[in-house]
Backbone of each chain as nested JSON, in Angstrom:
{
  "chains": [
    {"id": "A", "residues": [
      {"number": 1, "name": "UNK", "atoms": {"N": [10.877, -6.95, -29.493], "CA": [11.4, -8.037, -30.327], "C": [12.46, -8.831, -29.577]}},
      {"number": 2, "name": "UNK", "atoms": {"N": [12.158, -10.342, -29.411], "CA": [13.37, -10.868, -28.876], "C": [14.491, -10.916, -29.914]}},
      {"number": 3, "name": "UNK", "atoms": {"N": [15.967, -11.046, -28.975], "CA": [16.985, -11.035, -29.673], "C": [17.224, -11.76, -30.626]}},
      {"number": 4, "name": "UNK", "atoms": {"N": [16.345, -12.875, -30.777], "CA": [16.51, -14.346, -31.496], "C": [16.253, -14.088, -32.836]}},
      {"number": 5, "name": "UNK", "atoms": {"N": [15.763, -14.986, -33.72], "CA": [14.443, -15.288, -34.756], "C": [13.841, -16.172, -34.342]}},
      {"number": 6, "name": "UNK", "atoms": {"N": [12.906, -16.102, -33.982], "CA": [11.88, -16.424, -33.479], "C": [11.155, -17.391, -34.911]}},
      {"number": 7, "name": "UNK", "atoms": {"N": [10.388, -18.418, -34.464], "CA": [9.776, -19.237, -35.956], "C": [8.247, -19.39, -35.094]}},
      {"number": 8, "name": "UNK", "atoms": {"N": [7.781, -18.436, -36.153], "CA": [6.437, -18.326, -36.35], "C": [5.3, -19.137, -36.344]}},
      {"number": 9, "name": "UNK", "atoms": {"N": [4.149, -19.033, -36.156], "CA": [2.567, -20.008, -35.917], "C": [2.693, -20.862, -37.278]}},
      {"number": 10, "name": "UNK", "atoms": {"N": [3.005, -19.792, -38.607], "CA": [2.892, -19.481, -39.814], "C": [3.839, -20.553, -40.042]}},
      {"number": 11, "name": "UNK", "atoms": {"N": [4.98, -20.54, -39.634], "CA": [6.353, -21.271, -40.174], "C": [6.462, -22.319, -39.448]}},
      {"number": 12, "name": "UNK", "atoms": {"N": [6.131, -22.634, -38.423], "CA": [5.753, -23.608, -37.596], "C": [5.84, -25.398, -38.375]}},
      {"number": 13, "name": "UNK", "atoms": {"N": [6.873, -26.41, -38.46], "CA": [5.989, -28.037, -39.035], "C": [6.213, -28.575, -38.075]}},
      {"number": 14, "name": "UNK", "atoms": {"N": [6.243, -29.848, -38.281], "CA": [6.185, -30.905, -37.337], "C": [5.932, -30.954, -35.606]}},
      {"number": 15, "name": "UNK", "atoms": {"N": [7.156, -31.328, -34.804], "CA": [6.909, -31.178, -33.511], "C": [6.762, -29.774, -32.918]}},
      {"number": 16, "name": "UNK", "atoms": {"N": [6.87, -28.662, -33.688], "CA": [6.284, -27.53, -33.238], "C": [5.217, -27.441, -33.677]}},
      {"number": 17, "name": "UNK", "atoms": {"N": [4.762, -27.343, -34.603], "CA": [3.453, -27.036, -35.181], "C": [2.105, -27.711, -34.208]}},
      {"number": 18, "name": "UNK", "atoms": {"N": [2.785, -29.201, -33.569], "CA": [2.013, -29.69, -32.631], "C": [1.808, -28.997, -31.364]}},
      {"number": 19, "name": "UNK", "atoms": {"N": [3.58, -28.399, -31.226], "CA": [3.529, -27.817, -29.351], "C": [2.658, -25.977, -29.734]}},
      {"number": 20, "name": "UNK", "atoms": {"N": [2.7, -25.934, -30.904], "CA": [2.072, -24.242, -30.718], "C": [0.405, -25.056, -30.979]}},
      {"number": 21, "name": "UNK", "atoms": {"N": [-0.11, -25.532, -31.749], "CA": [-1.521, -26.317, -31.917], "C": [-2.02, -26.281, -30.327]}},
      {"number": 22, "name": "UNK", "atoms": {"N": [-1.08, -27.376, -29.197], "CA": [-1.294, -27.661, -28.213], "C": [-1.529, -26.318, -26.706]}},
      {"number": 23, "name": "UNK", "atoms": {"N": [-0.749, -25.522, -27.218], "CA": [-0.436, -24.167, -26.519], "C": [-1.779, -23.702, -26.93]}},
      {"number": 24, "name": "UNK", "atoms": {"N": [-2.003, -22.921, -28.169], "CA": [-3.435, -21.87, -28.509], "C": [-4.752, -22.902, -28.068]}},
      {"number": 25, "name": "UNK", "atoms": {"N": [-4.46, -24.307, -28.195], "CA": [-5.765, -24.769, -27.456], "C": [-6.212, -24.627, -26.268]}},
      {"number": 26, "name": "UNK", "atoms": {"N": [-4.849, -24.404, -25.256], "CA": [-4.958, -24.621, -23.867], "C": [-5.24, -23.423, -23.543]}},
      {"number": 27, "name": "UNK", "atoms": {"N": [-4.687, -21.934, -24.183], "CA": [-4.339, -20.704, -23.572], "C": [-5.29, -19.92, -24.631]}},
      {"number": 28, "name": "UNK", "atoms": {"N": [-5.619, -20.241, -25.487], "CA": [-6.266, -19.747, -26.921], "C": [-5.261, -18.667, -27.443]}},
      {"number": 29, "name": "UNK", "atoms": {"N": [-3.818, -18.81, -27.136], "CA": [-3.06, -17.759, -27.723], "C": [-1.778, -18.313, -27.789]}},
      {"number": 30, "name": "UNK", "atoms": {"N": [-0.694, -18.366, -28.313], "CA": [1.14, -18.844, -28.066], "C": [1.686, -17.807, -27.403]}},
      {"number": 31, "name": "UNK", "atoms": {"N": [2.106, -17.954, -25.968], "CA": [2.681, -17.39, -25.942], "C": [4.27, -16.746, -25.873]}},
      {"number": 32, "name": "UNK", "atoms": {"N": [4.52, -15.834, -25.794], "CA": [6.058, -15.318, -26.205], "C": [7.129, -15.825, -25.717]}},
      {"number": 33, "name": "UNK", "atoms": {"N": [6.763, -16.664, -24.439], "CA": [7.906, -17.167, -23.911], "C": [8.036, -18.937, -24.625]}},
      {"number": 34, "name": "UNK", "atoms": {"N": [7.132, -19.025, -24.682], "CA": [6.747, -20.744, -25.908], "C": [7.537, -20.226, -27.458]}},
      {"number": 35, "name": "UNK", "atoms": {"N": [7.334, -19.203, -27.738], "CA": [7.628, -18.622, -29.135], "C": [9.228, -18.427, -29.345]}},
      {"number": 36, "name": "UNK", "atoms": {"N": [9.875, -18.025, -27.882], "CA": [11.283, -17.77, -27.873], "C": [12.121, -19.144, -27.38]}},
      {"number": 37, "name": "UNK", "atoms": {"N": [11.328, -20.512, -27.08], "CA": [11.956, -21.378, -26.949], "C": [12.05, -22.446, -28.546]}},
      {"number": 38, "name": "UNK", "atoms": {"N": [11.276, -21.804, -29.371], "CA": [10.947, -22.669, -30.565], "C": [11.759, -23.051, -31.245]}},
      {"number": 39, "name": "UNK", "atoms": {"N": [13.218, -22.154, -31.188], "CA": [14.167, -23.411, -32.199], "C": [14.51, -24.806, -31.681]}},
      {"number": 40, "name": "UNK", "atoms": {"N": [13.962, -25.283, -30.457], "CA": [14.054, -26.001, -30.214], "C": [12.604, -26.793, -29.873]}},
      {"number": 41, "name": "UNK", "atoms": {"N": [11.895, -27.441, -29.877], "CA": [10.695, -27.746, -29.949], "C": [10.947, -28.956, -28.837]}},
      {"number": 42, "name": "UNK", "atoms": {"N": [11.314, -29.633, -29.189], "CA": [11.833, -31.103, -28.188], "C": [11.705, -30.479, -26.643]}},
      {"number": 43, "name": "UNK", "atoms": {"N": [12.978, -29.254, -26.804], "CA": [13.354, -28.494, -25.021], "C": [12.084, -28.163, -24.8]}},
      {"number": 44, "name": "UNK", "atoms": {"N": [11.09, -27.274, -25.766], "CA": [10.46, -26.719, -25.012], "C": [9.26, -27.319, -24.819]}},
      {"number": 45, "name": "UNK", "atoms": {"N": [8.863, -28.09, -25.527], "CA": [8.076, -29.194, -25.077], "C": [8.076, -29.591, -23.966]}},
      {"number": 46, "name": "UNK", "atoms": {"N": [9.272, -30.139, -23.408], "CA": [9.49, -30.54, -21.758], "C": [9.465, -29.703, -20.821]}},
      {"number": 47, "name": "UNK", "atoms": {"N": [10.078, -28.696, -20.914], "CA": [10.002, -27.623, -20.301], "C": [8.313, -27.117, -19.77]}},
      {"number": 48, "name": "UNK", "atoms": {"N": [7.678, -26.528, -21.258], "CA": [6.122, -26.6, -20.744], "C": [5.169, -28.046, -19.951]}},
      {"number": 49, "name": "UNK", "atoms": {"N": [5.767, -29.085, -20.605], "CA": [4.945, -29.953, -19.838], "C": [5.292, -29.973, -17.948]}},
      {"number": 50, "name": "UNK", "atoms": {"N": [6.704, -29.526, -17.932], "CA": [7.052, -29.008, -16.205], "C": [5.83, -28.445, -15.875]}},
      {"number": 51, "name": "UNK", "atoms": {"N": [6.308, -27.181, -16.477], "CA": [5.149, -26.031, -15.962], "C": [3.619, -26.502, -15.677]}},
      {"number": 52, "name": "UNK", "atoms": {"N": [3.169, -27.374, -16.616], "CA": [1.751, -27.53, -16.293], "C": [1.616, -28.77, -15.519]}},
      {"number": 53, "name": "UNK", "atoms": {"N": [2.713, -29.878, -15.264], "CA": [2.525, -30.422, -13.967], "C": [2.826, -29.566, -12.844]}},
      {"number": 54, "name": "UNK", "atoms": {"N": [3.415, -28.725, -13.282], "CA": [3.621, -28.369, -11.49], "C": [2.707, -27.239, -11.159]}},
      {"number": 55, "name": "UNK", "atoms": {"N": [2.144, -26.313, -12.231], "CA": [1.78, -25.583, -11.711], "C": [-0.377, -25.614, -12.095]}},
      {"number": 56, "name": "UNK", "atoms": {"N": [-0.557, -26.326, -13.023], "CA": [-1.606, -26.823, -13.512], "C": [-2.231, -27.941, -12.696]}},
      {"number": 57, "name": "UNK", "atoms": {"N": [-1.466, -28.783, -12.378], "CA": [-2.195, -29.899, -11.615], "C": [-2.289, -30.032, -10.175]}},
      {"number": 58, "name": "UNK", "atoms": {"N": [-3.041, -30.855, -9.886], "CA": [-3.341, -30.956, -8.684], "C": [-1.721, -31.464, -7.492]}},
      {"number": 59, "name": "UNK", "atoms": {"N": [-1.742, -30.396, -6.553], "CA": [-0.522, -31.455, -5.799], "C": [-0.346, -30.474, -4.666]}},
      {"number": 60, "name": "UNK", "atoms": {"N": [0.346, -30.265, -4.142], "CA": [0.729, -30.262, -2.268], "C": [0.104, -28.765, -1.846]}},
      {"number": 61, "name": "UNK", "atoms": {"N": [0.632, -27.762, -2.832], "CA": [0.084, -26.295, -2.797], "C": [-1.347, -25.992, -3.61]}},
      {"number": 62, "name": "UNK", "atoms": {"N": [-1.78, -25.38, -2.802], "CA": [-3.204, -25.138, -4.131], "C": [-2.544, -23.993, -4.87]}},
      {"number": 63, "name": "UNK", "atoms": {"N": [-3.414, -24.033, -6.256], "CA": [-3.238, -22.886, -7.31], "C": [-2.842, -21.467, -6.564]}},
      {"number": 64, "name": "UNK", "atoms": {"N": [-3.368, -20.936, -5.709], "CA": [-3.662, -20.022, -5.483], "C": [-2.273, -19.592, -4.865]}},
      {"number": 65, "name": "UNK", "atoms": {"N": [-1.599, -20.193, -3.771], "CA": [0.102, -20.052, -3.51], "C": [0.653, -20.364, -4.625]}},
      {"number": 66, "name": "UNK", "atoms": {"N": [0.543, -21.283, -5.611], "CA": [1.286, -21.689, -6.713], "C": [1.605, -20.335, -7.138]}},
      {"number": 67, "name": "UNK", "atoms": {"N": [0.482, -19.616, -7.318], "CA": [0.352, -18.946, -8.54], "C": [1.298, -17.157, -7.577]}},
      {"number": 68, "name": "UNK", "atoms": {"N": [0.775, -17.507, -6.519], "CA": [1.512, -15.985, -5.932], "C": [2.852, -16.624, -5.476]}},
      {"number": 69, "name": "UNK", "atoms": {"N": [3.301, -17.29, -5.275], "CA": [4.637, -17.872, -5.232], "C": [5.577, -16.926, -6.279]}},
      {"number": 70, "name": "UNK", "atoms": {"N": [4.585, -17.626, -7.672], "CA": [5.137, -17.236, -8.951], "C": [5.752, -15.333, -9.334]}},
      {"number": 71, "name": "UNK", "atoms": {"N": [4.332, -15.148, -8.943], "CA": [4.539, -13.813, -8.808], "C": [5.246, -12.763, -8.166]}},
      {"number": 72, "name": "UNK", "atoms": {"N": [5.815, -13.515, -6.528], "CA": [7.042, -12.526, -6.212], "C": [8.205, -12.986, -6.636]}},
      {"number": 73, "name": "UNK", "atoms": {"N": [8.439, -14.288, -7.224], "CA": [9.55, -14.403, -8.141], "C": [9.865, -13.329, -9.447]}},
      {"number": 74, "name": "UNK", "atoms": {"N": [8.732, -13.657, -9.736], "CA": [8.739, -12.704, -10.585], "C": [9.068, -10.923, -10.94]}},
      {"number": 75, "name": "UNK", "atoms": {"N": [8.3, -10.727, -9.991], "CA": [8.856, -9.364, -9.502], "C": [10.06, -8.858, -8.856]}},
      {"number": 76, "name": "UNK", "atoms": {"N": [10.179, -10.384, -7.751], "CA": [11.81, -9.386, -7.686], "C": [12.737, -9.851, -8.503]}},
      {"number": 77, "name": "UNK", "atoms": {"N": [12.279, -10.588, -9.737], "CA": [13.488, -10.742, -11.01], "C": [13.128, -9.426, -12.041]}},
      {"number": 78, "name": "UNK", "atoms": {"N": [12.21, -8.425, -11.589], "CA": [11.532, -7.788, -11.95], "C": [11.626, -8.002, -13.781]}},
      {"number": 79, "name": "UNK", "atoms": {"N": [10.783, -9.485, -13.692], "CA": [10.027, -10.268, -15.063], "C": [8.9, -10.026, -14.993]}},
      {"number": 80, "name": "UNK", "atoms": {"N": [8.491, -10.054, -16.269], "CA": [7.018, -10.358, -16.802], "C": [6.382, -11.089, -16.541]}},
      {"number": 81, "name": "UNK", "atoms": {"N": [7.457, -12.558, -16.7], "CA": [7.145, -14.144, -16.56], "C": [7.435, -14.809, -14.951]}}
    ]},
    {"id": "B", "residues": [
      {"number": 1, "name": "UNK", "atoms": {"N": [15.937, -20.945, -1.643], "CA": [15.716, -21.888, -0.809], "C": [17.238, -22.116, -0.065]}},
      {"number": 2, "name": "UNK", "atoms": {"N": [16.741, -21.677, 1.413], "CA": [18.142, -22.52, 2.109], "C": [17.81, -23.488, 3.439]}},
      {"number": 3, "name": "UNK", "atoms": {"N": [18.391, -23.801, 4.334], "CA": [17.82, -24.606, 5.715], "C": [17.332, -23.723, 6.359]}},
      {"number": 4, "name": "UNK", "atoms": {"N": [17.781, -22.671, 6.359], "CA": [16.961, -21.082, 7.429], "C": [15.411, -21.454, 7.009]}},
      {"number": 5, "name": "UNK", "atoms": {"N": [15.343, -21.027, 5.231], "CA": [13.807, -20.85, 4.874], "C": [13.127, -22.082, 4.814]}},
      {"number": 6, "name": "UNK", "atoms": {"N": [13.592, -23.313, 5.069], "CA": [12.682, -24.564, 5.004], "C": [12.245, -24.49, 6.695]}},
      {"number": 7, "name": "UNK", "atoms": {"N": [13.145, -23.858, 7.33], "CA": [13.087, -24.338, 9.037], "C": [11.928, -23.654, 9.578]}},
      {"number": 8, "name": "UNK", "atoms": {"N": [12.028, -22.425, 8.936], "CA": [10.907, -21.168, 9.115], "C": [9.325, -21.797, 8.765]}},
      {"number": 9, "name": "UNK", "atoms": {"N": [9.635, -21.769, 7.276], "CA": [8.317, -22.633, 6.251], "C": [7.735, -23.605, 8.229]}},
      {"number": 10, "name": "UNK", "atoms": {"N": [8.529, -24.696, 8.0], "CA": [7.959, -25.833, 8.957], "C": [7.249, -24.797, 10.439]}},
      {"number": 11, "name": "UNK", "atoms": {"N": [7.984, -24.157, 10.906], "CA": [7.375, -23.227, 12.155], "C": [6.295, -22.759, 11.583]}},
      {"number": 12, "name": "UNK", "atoms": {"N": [6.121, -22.475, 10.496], "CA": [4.52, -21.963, 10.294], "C": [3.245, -22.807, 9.733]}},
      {"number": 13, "name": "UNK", "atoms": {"N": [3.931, -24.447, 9.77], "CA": [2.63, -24.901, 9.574], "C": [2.879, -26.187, 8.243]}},
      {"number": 14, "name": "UNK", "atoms": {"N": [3.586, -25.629, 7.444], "CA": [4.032, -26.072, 6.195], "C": [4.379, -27.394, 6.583]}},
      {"number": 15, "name": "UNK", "atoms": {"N": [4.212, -28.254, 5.554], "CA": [4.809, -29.601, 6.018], "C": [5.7, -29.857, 4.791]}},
      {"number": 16, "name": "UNK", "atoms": {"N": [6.659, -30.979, 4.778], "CA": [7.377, -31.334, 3.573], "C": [6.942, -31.046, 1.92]}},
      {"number": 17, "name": "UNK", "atoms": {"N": [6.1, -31.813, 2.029], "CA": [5.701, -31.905, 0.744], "C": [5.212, -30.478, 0.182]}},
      {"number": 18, "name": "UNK", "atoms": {"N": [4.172, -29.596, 0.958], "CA": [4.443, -27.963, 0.631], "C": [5.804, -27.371, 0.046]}},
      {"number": 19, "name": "UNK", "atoms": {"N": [6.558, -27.958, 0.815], "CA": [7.99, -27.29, 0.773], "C": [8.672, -27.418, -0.386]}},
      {"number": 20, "name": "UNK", "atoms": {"N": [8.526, -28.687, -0.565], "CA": [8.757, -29.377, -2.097], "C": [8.429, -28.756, -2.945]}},
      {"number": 21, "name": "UNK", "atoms": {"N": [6.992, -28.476, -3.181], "CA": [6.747, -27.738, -4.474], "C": [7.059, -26.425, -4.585]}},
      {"number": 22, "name": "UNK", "atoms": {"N": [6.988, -25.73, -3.119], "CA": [7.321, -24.048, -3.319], "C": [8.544, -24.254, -3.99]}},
      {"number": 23, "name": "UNK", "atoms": {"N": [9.086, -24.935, -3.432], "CA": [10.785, -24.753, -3.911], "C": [11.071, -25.055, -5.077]}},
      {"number": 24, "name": "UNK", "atoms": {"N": [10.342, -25.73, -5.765], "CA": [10.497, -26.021, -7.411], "C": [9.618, -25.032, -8.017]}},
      {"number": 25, "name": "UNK", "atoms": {"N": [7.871, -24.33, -7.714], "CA": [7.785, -23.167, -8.136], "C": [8.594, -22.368, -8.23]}},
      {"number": 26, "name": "UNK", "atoms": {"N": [9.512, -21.784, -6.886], "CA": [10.463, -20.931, -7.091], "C": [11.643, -21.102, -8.221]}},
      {"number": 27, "name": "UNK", "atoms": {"N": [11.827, -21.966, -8.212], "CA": [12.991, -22.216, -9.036], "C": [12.549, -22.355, -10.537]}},
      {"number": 28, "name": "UNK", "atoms": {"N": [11.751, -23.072, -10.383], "CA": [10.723, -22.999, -11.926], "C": [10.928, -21.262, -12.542]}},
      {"number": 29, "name": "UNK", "atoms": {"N": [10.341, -20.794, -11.852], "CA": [10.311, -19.557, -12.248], "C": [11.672, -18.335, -12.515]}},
      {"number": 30, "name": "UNK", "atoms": {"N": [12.124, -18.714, -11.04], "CA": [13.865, -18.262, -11.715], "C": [14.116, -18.869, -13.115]}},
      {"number": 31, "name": "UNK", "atoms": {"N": [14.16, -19.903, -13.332], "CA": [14.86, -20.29, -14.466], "C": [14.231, -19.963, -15.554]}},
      {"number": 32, "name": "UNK", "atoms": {"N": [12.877, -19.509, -15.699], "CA": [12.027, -19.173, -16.955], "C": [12.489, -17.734, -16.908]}},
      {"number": 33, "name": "UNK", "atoms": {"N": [12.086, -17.211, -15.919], "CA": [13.015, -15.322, -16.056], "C": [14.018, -15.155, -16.928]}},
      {"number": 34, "name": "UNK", "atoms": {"N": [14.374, -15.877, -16.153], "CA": [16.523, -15.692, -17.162], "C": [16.415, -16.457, -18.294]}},
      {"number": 35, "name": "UNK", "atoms": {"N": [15.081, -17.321, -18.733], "CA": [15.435, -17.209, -20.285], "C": [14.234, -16.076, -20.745]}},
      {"number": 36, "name": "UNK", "atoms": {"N": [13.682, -15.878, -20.438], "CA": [12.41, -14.332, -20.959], "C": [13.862, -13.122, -21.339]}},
      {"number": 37, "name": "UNK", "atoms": {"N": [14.514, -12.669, -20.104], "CA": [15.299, -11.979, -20.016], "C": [16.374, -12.555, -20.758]}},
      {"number": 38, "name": "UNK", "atoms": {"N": [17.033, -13.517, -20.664], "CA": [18.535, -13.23, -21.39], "C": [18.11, -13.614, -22.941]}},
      {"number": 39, "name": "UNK", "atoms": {"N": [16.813, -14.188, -23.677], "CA": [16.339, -13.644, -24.869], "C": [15.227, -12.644, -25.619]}},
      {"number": 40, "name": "UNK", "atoms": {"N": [15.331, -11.976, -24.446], "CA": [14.923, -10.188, -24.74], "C": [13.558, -10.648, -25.443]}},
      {"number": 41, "name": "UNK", "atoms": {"N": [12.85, -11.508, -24.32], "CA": [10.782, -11.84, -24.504], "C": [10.382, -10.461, -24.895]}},
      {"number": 42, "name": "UNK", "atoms": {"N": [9.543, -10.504, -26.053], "CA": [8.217, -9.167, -24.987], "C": [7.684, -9.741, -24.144]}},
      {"number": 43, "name": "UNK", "atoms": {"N": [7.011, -9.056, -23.017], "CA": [5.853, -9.574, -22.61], "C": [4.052, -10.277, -23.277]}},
      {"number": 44, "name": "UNK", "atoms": {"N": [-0.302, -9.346, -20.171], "CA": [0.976, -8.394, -18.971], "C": [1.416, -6.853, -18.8]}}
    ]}
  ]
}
């Protein structure tokens, strides 16, 4: 459980209800780190649209460093994410 | 990212614009950690 309250698929209106809509279409699921930015919908809106320009689209690195880049960050923040 | 690891990056091939994005992947990702972590995400 994150530390937060977290606002739900369920509880979800307006500009969230769009950014979780937009999320389960892309990923077919919300996920937890989208879910723990939700009291704010605006931030995390921008925030994800980062992520999928930089790491979704086409540009200097292919996916494939993108994506293991990601991953020893990750690990030695020893994150999930 | 410091001038050591961009100088290195370039000796192996890498050109600017590579460099560019590793370095905002990297950082991208630091900064999503420390919010996963400092609001206790579950997860993977």
């Amino acid at each position: 459980m994150a530390w937060i309250d977290l606002i739900r698929e369920s509880e979800a209106t307006g500009s969230l209800a769009k950014l979780y809509q937009t999320a389960r279409d892309r990923a077919g699921y919300i996920a937890q780190i989208i879910q723990v930015m939700s009291r704010d919908a605006d931030v995390a809106a921008e925030s994800i649209r980062f992520y999928v320009r930089l790491m979704k689209s086409p540009n200097a690195l292919n996916a494939a460093r993108r994506e293991l880049l990601a991953a020893v960050v990750s690990n030695v923040n020893d994150c999930y994410y | 990212m410091t001038k050591s690891h961009v100088e290195t990056l370039q000796s192996h091939g890498f050109d600017d614009d590579q460099i560019t994005i590793a370095t905002q992947v990297i950082s991208y990702f630091n900064y999503i950690n420390r919010v996963a972590d400092g609001l206790g995400v579950d997860p993977m």
